[in-house]
LUMDOKE-792638 format. One record per residue (C-alpha): residue in one letter; y negated, x, z. Coordinates in steps of 0.001 Angstrom, whole numbers, padded with zeros to 6 digits, always signed. Example, Ala and Ser with C-alpha at 12.3 -4.5 7.8 and 13.67 -1.06 7.14 Angstrom:
BEGIN
a+004500+012300+007800s+001060+013670+007140
END
This chain:
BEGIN
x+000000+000000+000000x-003787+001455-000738x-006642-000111+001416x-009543+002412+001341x-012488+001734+003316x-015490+002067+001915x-013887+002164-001497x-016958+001646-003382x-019047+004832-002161x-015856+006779-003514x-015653+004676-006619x-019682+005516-007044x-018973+009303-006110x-016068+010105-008222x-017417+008166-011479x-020445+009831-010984x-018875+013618-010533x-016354+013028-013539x-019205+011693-015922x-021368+014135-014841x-018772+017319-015666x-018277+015526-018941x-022518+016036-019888x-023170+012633-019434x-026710+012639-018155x-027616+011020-015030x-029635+007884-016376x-026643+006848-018785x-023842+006348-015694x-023592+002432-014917x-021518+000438-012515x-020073-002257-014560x-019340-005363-013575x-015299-004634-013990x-015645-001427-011805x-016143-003926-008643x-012599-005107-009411x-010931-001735-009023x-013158-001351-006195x-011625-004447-004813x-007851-003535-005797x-008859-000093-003898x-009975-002009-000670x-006396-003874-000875x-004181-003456-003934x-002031-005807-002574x+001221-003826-003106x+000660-003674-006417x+000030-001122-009707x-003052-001518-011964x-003496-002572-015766x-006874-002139-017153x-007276-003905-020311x-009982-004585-023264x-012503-003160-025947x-012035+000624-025834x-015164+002767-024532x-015824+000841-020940x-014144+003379-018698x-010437+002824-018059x-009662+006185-019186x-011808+007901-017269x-011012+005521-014472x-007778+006257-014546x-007225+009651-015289x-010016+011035-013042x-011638+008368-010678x-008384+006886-008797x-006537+010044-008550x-009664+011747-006998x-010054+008900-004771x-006453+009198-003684x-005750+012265-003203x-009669+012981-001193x-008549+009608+000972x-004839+009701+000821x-003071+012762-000131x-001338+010779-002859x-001052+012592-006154x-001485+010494-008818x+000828+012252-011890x-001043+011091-015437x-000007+011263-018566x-000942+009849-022238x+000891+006857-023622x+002161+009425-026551x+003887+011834-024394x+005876+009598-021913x+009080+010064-024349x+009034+013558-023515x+008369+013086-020001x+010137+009902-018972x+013343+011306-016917x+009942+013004-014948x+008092+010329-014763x+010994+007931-013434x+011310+009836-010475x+007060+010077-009854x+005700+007668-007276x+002033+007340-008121x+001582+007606-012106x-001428+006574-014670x-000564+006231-017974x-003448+006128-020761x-003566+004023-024163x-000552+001941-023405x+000610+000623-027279x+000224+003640-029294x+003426+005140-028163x+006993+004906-030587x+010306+004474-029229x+012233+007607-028232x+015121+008638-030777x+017465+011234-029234x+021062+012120-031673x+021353+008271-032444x+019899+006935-028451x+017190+004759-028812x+015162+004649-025533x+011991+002505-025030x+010005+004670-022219x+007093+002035-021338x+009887-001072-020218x+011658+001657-018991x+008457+002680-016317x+007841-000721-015634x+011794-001282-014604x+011358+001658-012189x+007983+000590-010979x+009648-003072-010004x+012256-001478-008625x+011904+001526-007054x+008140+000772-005831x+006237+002688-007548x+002670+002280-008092x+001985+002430-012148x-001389+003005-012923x-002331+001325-017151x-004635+001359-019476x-004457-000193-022759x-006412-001867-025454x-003558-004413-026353x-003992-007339-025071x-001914-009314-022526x-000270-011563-025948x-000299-007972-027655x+001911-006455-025027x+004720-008993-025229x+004540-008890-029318x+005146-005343-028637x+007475-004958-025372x+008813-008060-025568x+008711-011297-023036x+010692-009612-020089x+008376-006296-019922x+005219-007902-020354x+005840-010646-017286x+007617-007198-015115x+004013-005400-016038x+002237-008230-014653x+003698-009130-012128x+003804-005289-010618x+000372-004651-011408x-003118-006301-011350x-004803-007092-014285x-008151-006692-014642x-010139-006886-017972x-012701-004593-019186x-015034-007158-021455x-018517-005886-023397x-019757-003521-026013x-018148-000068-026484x-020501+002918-024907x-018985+004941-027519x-021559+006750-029525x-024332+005216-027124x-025332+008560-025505
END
């Protein structure tokens, strides 16, 4: 279970630092509207992972590679083990065994061919996640209709029902600063 007090000063800090090691001047770092819903799965997440969804270039990369580990590993101790969507084939027997772990770009990722085994890595994180207990970390630009066209009905309800959605809605910062 995470419940960090005063989870929104960390929230503010870390966003802040990572943006700020990135070149992003000062003026350009908002708090967005969806960034008070991590804040609140921080404060209690309720036994449960995380999926950040929506429009690409609103932060759940950067929320989820740099902000949450750095929150819980300063707060926690936890180390939060991320990886991209693309190499989770490579690193799934890993990643199985990892209890905190952020994957980025859910969608874009193929199914695993090994000498004639087929192996499909996300359902196969979720499973683990359901039932071993471990806390999986998403973000993804599919959307929730999306991810069962693409994992099929069984994953998409397991992903949802071990994690908290939460959407990330507005115009791309992309190319804004």
């Amino acid at each position: 279970k995470i419940a960090i007090p005063n989870a929104e000063d960390y929230f503010r800090i870390a966003l802040q630092t990572s943006l700020k090691v990135k070149g992003l001047p000062e003026d350009k770092i908002q708090f967005l509207p969806e960034y008070a819903n991590v804040v609140e799965w921080l404060l209690d997440n309720k036994n449960k992972g995380l999926i950040m969804g929506g429009v690409n270039g609103r932060g759940k990369s950067r929320i989820g590679e740099f902000v949450i580990p750095a929150i819980l590993r300063h707060v926690l101790g936890k180390v939060v083990h991320c990886y991209l969507s693309t190499g989770i084939n490579e690193n799934l027997d890993t990643i199985l065994m990892q209890k905190y772990v952020y994957i980025d770009d859910v969608g874009v990722e193929d199914k695993l061919s090994d000498y004639g085994s087929v192996r499909w890595a996300f359902p196969e994180i979720v499973d683990g996640a359901e039932k071993f207990g471990n806390l999986l970390i998403v973000s993804t630009n599919l959307s929730s209709k999306q991810i069962e066209e693409k994992y099929g009905t069984r994953t998409a309800k397991r992903i949802f029902t071990v994690c908290h959605p939460i959407a990330f809605k507005g115009a791309s910062f992309w190319g804004n600063v």
